[in-house]
KEDO-904868 format. One line per 3 residues: number of its first residue (from 1); their letters; for each residue x, y, z of C-alpha. Coordinates in nm, 2 decimals. Each point is the difference from the previous one (the first is absolute). Layout:
<sites>
NUM) a) X Y Z ~ ...
</sites>
This chain:
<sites>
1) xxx) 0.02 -1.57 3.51 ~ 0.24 0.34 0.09 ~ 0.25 0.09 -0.29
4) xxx) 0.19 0.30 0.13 ~ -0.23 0.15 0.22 ~ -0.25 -0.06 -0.27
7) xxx) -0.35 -0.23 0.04 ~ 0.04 -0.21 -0.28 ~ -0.28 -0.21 -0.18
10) xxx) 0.13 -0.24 -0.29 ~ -0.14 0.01 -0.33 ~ -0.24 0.22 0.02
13) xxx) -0.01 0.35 -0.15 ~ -0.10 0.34 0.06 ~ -0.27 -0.03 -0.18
16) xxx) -0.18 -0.26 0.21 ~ 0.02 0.22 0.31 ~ -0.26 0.23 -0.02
19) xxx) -0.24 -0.19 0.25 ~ 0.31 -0.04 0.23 ~ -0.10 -0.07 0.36
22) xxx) -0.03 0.28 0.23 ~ 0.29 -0.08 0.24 ~ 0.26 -0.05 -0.31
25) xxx) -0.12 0.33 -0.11 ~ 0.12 0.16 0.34 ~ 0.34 -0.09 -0.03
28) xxx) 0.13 0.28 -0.19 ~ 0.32 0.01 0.10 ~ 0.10 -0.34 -0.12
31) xxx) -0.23 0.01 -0.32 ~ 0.15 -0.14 -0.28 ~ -0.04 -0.08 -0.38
34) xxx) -0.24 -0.31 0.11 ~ -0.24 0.22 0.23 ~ -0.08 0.32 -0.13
37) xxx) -0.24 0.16 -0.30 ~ 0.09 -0.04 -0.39 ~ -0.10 0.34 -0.04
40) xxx) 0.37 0.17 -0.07 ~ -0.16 0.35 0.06 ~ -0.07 -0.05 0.37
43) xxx) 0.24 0.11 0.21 ~ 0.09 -0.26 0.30 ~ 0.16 -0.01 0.35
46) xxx) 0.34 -0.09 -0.11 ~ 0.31 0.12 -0.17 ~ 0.24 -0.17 -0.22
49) xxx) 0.38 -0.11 0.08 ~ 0.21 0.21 -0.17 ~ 0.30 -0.24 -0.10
52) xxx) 0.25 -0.02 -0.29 ~ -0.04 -0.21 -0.35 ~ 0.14 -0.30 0.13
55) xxx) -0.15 0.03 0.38 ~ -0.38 -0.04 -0.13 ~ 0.10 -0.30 -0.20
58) xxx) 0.24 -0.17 0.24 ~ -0.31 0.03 0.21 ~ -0.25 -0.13 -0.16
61) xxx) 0.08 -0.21 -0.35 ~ -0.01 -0.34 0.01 ~ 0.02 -0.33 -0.23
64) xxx) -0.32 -0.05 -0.19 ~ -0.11 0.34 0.01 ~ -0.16 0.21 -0.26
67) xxx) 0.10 0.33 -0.02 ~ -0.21 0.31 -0.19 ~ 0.20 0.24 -0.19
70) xxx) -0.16 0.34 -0.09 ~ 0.08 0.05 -0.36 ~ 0.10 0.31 -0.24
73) xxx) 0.11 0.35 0.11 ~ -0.06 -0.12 0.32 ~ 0.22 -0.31 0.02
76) xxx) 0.15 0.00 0.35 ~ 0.38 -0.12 -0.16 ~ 0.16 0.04 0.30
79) xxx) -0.20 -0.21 0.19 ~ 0.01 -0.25 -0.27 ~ 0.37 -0.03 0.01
82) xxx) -0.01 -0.01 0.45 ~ -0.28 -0.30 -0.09 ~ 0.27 -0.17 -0.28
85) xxx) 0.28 0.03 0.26 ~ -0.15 -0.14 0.31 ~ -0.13 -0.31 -0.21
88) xxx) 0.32 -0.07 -0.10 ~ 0.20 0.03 0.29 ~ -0.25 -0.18 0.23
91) xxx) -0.03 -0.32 -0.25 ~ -0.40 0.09 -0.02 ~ -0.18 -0.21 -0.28
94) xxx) -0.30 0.00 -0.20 ~ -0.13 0.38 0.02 ~ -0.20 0.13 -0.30
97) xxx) 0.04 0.37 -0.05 ~ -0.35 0.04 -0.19 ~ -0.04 0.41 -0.20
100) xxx) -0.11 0.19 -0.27 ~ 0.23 0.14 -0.25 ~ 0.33 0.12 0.22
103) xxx) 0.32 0.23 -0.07 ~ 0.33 -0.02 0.02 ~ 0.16 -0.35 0.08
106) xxx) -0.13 -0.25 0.13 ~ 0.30 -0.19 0.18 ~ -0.23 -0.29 0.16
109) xxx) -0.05 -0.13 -0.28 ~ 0.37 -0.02 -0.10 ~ 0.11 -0.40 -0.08
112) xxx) 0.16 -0.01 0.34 ~ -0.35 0.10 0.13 ~ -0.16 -0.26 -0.14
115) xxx) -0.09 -0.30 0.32 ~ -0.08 0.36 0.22 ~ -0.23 0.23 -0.21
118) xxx) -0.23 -0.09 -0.26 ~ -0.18 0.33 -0.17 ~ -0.37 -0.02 -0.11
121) xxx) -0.05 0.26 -0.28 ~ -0.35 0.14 0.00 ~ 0.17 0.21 -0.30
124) xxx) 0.32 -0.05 -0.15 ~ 0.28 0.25 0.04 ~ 0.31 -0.01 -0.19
127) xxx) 0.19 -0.06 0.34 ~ -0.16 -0.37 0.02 ~ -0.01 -0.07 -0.37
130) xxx) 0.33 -0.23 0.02 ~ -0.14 -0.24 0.29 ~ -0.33 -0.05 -0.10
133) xxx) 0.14 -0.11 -0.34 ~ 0.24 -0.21 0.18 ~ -0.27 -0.15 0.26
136) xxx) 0.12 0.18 0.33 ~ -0.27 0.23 -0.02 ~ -0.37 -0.03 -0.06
139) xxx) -0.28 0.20 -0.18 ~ -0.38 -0.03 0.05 ~ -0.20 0.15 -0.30
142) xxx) -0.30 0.20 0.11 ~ -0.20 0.36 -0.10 ~ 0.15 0.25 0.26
145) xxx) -0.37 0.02 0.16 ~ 0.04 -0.33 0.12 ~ 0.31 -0.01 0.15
148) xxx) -0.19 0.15 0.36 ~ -0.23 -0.30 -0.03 ~ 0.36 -0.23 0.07
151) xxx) 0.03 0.15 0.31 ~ -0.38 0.00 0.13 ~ -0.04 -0.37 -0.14
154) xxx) 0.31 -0.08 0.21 ~ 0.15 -0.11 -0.30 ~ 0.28 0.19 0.10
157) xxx) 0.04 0.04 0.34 ~ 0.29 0.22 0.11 ~ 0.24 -0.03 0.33
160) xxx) 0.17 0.32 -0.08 ~ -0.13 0.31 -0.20 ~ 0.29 0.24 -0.09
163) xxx) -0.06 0.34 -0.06 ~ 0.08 0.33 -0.06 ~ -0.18 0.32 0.12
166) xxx) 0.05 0.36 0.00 ~ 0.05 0.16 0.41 ~ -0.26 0.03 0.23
169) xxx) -0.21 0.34 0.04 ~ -0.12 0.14 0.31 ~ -0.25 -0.28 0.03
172) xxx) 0.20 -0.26 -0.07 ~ -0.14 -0.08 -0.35 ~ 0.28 -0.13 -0.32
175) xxx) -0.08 -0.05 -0.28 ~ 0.07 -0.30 -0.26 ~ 0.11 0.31 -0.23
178) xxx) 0.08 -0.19 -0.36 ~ -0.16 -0.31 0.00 ~ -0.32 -0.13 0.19
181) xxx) -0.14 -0.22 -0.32 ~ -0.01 -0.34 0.18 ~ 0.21 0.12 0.35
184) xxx) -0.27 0.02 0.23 ~ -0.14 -0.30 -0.08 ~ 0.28 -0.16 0.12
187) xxx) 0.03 0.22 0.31 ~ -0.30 -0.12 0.17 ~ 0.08 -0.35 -0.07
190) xxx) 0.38 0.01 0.16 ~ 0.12 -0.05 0.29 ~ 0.24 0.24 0.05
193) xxx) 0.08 0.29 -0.20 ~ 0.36 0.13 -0.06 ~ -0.02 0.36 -0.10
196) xxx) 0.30 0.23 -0.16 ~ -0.07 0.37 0.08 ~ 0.14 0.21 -0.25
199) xxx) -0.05 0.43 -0.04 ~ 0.03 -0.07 -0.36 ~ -0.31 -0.24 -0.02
202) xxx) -0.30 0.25 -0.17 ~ -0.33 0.06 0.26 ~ -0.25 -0.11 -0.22
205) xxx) -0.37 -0.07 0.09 ~ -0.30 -0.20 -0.04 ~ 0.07 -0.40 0.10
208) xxx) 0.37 0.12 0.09 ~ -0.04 0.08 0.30 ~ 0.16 -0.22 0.31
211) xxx) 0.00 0.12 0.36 ~ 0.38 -0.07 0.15 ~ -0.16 -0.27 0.28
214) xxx) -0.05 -0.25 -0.24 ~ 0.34 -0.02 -0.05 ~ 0.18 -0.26 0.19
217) xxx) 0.37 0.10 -0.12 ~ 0.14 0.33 -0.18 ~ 0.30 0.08 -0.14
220) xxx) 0.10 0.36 -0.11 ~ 0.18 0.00 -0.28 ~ -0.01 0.31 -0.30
223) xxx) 0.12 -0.17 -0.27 ~ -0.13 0.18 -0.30 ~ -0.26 -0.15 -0.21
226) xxx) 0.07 -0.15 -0.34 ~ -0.08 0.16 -0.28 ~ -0.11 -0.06 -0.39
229) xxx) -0.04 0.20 -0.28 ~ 0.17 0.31 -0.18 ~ 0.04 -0.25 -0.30
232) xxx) -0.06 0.18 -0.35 ~ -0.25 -0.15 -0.22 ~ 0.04 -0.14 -0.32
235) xxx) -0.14 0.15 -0.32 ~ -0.19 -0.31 -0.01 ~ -0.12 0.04 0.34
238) xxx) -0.05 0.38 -0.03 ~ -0.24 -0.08 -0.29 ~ -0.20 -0.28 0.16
241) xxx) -0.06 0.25 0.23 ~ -0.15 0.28 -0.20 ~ -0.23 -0.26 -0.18
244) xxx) -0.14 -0.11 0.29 ~ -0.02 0.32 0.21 ~ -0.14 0.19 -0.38
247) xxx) -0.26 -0.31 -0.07 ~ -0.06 -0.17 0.31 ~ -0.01 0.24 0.25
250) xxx) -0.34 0.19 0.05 ~ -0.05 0.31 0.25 ~ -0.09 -0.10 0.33
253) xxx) 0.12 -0.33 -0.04 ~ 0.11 -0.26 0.30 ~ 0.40 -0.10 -0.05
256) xxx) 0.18 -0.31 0.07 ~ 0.33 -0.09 -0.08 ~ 0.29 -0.15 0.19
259) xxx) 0.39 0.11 -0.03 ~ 0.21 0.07 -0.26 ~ 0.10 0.17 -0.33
262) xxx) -0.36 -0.02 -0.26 ~ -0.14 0.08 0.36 ~ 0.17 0.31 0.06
265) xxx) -0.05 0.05 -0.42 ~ -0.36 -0.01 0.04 ~ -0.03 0.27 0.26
268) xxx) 0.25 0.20 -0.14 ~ -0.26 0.04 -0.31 ~ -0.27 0.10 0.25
271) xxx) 0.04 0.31 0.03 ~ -0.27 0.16 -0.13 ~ -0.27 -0.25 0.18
274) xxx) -0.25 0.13 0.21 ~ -0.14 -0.11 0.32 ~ 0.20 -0.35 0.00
277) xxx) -0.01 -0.22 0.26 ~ 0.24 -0.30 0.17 ~ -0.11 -0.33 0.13
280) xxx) 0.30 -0.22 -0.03 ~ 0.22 -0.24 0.21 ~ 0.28 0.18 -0.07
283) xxx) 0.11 0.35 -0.16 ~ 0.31 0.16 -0.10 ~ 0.17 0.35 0.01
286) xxx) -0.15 0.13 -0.34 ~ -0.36 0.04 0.18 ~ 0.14 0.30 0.21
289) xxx) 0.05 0.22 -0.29 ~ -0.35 -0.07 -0.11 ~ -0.15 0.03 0.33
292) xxx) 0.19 0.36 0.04 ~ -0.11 0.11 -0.38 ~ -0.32 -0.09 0.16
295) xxx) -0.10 -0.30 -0.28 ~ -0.08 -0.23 0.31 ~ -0.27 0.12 0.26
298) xxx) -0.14 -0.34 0.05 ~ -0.38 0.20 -0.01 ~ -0.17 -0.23 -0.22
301) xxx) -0.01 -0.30 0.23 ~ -0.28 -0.10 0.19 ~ 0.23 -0.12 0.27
304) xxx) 0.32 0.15 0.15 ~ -0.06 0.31 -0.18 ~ 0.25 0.28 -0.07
307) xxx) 0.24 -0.33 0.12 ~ 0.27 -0.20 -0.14 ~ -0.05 -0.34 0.11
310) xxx) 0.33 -0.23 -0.02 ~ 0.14 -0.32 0.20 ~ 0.40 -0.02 -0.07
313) xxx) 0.25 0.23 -0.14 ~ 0.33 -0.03 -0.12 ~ 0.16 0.33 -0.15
316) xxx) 0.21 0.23 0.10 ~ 0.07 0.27 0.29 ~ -0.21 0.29 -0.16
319) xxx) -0.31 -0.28 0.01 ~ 0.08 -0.08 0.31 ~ 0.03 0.38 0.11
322) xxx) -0.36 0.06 -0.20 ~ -0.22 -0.32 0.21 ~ 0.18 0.10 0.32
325) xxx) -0.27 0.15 0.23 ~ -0.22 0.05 -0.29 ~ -0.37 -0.03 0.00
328) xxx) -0.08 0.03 -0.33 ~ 0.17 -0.40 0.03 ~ -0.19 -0.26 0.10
331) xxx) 0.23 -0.35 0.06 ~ -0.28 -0.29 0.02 ~ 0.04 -0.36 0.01
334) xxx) 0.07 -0.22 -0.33 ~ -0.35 -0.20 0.09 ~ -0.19 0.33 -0.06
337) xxx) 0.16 0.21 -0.28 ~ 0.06 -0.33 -0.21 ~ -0.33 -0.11 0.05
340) xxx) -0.14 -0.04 -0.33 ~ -0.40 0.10 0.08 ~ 0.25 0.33 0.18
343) xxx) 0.16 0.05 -0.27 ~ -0.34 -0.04 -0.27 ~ -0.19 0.28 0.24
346) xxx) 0.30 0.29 -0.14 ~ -0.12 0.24 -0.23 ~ 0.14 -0.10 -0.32
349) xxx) 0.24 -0.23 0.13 ~ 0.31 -0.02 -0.23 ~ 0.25 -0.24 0.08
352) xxx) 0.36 -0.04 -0.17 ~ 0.25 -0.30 0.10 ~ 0.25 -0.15 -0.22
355) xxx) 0.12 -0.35 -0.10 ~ 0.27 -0.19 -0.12 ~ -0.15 -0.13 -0.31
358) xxx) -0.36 -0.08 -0.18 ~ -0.07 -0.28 -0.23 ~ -0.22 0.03 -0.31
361) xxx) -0.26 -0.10 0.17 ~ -0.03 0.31 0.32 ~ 0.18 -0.20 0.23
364) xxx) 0.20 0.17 0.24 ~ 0.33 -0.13 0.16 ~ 0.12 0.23 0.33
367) xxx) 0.17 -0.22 0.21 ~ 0.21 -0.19 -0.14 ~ 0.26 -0.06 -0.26
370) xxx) -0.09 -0.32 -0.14 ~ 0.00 -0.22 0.27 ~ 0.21 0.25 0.22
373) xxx) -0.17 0.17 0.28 ~ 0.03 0.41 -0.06 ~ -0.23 0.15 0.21
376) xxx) -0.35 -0.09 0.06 ~ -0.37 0.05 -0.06 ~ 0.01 0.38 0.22
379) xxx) -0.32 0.17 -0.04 ~ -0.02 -0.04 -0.38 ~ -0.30 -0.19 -0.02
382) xxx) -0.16 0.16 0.29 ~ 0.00 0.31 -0.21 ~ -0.03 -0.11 -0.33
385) xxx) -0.32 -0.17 0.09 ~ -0.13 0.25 0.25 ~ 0.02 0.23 -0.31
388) xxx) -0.16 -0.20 -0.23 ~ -0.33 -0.02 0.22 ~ 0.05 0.37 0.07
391) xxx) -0.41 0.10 0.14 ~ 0.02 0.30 -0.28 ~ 0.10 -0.20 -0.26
394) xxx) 0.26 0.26 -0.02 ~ 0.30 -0.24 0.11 ~ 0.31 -0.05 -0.22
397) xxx) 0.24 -0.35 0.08 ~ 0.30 0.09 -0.18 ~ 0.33 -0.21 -0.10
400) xxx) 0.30 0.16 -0.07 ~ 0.30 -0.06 -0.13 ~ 0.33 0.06 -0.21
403) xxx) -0.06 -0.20 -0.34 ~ 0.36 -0.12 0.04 ~ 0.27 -0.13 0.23
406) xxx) 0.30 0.18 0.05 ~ 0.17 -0.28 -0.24 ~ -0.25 0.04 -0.27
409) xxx) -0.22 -0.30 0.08 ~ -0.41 0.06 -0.02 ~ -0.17 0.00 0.30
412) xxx) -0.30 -0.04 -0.20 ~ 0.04 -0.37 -0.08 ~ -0.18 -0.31 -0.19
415) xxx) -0.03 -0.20 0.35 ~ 0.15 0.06 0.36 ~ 0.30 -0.18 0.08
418) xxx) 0.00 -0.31 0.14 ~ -0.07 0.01 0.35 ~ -0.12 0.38 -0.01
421) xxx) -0.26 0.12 0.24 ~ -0.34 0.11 -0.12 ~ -0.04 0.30 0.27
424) xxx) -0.33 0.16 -0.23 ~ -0.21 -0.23 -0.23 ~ -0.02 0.07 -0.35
427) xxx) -0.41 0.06 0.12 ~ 0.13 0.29 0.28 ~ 0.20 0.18 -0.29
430) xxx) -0.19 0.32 -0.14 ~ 0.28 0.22 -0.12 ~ 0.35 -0.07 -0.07
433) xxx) 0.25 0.30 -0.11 ~ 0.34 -0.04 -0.11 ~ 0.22 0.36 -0.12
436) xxx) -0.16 -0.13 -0.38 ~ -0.40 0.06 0.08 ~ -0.27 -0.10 0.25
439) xxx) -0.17 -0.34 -0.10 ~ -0.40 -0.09 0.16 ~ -0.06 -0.36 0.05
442) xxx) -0.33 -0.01 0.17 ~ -0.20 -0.19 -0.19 ~ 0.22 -0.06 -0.29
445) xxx) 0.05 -0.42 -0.11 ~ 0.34 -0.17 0.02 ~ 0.10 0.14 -0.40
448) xxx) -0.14 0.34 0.07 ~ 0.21 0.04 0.28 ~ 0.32 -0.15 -0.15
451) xxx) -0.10 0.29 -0.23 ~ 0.02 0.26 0.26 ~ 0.29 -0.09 0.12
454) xxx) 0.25 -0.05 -0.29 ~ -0.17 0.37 -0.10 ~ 0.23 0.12 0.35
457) xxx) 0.28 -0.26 0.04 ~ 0.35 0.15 -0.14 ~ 0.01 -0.01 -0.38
460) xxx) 0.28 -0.22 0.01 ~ -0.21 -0.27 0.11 ~ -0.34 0.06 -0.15
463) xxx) 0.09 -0.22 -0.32 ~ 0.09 -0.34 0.23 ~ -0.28 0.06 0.22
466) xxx) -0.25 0.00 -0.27 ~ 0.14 -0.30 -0.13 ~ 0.00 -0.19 0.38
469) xxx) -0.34 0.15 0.01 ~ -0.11 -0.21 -0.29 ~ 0.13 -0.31 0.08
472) xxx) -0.13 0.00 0.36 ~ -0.36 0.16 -0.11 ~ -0.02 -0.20 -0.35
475) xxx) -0.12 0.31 -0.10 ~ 0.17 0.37 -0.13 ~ -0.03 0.28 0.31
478) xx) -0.32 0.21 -0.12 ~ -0.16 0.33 0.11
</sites>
């Protein structure tokens, strides 16, 4: 079957080519999504149609289709809003627009959306929040080193990957810049790739780099990047960080920790580390000044040393200016940092991620409000685990968060709410900090760690959780 001057062979990916028969293989000209190597690094005998926004998807998106979104810093919005456009105005139905976390608006998932898009959240974003609550849009809970495995199971099995890559160089190489975490994955299992080529996407190396054949359709288009951050701490925050980073944090140690304000407080009480290094899925702007004070040299790893080793970013333009063309970054897949044996082999691995509450009991809830979908499970659990069996023995899985909610409520409470998530298992749990102290709960029984826990929840609230701890333990909290 010919598609466009194309050879076309249904349902079958890239990946299930590389025994193709001799005389398919000669037909470069006319190779196409269906007939050449998975391998996004070699180059091939063919170019991509340049086109606009709407052209690539006028072209090529039909009902029933599933569509991969590239997530984060790298979300290619205008592309989005071409795809949201020509659904509507050609009456297409039934298309699932399947991502990680995304920025900016999402308008196919708008009410008026609701019979032509359908979003998957691998994790939640605020943009989507509204529609999965209201059943437009769908979320699939998994550890972010599994999300590759949806796309090589054919699970998930993408029409359409959407994309956005910083220019071609003189060989014709982009780069996936921002994000690669689960992006490749789903490149060599589409069928056609839609690329935006933007001069403000970062070069970034290591799994990010695409040569320009494999793309089917690009669309230049500069619009900036979006950005986070620049958000002051809180005292609160501020002193979370300075017990972790003054208790926690050893010389030479391996760092995790996602986006965001106790984050960015942690670094910020760094300064005076030595030899630090970063294995995370993600990292934020406070890393550069360490890096420049020259706290992180990545030289106590064993592997991808004297290397920052990341998979997504979200931050601002002077992170985006430090990881552009820079070596010391390497951008990996999600399948490899997160993995938790990965993760254990890190010198001292120390890994800090956050939560939205904690029962008595070392239950953690991240993903949801009560029975409200929030987020997701991200790499929490990939870390906090992968930390915990740390080789050394060295490895510190570390909870963090503000003792209260902005309207004075405990985040340390006598159960979850009903419907809540449990993301970490009160056995997973190690160390749990809060702006009042650091509490251990290895080891500890149910009262002992009630105990612990009162000891760093806001004194407001330490009174009525002792008594809830008693009347859901039979027994007083006890050291």
């Amino acid at each position: 079957m010919s598609v466009m001057g194309k050879i076309i062979v249904p349902n079958v990916c890239r990946r299930n080519f590389i025994n193709i028969s001799a005389s398919l293989q000669s037909v470069r000209s006319n190779r196409s999504y269906f007939t050449y190597t998975q391998e996004l690094s070699q180059p091939l005998d063919r170019k991509p149609e340049f086109v606009s926004a709407k052209e690539a998807f006028e072209k090529c998106l039909k009902s029933g289709h599933t569509v991969f979104a590239q997530g984060a810093a790298a979300t290619p919005v205008p592309l989005l809003n071409a795809m949201t456009d020509v659904g509507k105005a050609g009456s297409l139905r039934d298309i699932k627009v399947v991502h990680m976390h995304t920025e900016r608006d999402a308008p196919y998932v708008a009410p008026e959306c609701k019979d032509i898009f359908r979003s998957v959240s691998l994790f939640m974003a605020a943009n989507v929040r509204q529609s999965v609550a209201e059943g437009r849009s769908d979320a699939i809970p998994i550890f972010l080193q599994d999300i590759p495995k949806l796309f090589h199971r054919k699970i998930i099995r993408p029409d359409i990957a959407v994309i956005q890559v910083s220019p071609p160089d003189q060989h014709g190489y982009c780069s996936l810049g921002t994000s690669v975490d689960c992006v490749r994955s789903a490149l060599v299992n589409s069928k056609i790739i839609i690329a935006q080529i933007n001069v403000n996407m970062p070069r970034t190396f290591g799994d990010a780099i695409i040569h320009v054949s494999h793309v089917d359709y690009a669309v230049e288009d500069n619009t900036p990047l979006p950005e986070h951050g620049g958000k002051a701490a809180t005292p609160e925050e501020t002193k979370i960080g300075q017990l972790i980073g003054d208790n926690l944090v050893e010389d030479g140690a391996t760092l995790q920790m996602g986006i965001g304000n106790i984050p960015d407080a942690v670094l910020s009480a760094l300064k005076n580390h030595k030899d630090l290094g970063i294995h995370s899925e993600m990292f934020s702007v406070g890393v550069i000044d360490l890096v420049r004070r020259g706290c992180v040299t990545n030289n106590k790893k064993k592997n991808h040393k004297g290397r920052i080793v990341g998979s997504f970013l979200v931050g601002n333009k002077e992170l985006y200016d430090f990881v552009d063309n820079n070596p010391f970054i390497e951008m990996l897949e999600i399948d490899y940092v997160n993995n938790t044996h990965i993760v254990s082999l890190q010198p001292t691995m120390t890994a800090i991620n956050s939560c939205i509450e904690v029962d008595l009991t070392g239950q953690i809830c991240a993903d949801s409000i009560g029975t409200r979908m929030f987020s997701g499970f991200g790499g929490q659990v990939d870390f906090i685990r992968g930390a915990a069996e740390s080789v050394d023995g060295k490895g510190k899985p570390i909870i963090a968060l503000v003792s209260n909610t902005k309207r004075g409520e405990s985040k340390i409470v006598p159960t979850l709410k009903i419907g809540a998530g449990v993301v970490t298992t009160r056995a997973h749990v190690h160390y749990v900090v809060t702006e009042q102290g650091i509490a251990y709960l290895f080891g500890k029984t149910l009262r002992q760690r009630a105990y612990e826990l009162i000891k760093i929840a806001h004194p407001d609230h330490r009174e009525a959780l002792e008594k809830a701890a008693f009347e859901r333990l039979k027994c007083m909290p006890a050291p």
